[in-house]
C-alpha positions, -999 to 999 in steps of 0.1 A, spaced: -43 291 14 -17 269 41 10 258 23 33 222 38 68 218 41 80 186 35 89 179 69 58 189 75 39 160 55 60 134 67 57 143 104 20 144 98 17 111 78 47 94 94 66 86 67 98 98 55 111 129 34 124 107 8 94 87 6 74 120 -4 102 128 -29 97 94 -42 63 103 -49 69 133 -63 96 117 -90 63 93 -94 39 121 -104 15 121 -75 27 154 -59 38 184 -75 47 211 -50 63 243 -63 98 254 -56 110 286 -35 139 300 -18 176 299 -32 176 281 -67 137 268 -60 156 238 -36 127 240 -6 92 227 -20 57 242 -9 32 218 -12 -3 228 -14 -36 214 1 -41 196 -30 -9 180 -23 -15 170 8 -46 152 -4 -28 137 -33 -4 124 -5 -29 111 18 -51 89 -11 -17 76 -23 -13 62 13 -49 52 17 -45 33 -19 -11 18 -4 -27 7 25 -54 -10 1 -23 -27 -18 -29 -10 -48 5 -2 -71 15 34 -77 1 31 -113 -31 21 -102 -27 51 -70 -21 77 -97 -43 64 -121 -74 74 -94 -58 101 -77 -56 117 -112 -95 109 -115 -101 122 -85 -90 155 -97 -112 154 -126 -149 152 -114 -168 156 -148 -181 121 -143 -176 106 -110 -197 75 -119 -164 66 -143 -141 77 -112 -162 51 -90 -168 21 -117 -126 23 -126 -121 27 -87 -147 -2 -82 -131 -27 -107 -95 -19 -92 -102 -29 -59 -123 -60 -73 -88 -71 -92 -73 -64 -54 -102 -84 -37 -97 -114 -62 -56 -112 -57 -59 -115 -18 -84 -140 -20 -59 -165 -39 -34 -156 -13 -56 -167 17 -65 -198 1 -25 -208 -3 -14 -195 27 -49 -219 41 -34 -246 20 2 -242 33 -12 -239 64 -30 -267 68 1 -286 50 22 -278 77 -2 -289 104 3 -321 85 39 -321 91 35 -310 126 14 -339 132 35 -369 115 66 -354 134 46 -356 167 37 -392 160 67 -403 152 85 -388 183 58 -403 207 64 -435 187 100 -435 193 90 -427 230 70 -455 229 98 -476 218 131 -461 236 164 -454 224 176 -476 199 
């Protein structure tokens, strides 16, 4: 079975060494510890799976909680229909969240074009007009 260093991972995923510790300290990877006092870590193919979902859900915008909470699932496949209806309601709850960030960035958006406008009038107006 190939084993990863560390170094490894994050030239693969292009992310940093501490970022992988960070997930290790978060319970998503669990490598196991050789050479002098167990300080270099082996991380395992199921590692390096655990690592790349927990990007993929970090890419989706999903919190670590919500990352572990499926990575764990996905480890378990007794009843993937429970894996995919959890998985499928998470990324609903994402959906929902973005959606009421596009409509106020639309609204702040549309706000400043409002702005941008009045300030354009007036200038031309004072153009119109000359210095006072």
């Amino acid at each position: 079975m190939p084993t990863y260093t560390i170094t490894e991972l994050a030239r693969e995923f292009d992310i940093t060494a501490r970022a992988i510790r960070f997930y290790e300290d978060q319970g998503l990877l669990s490598p196991s510890r050789e050479g002098a006092g167990g300080r270099s870590r082996v991380y395992t193919p199921r590692d390096r799976t655990r690592l790349k979902l927990t990007l993929r859900g970090k890419r989706l915008g999903l919190s670590l909680s919500e990352i572990k909470s499926l990575v764990d699932m996905y480890e378990t496949p007794k009843d993937t229909s429970a894996q995919m209806n959890r998985f499928l309601g998470v990324l609903a709850q994402h959906r929902q969240t973005l959606e009421q960030q596009r409509e106020d960035i639309e609204m702040s958006l549309a706000e400043i074009t409002a702005h941008e406008d009045e300030c354009k009038r007036l200038l031309a107006a004072q153009g119109e007009a000359g210095p006072a």
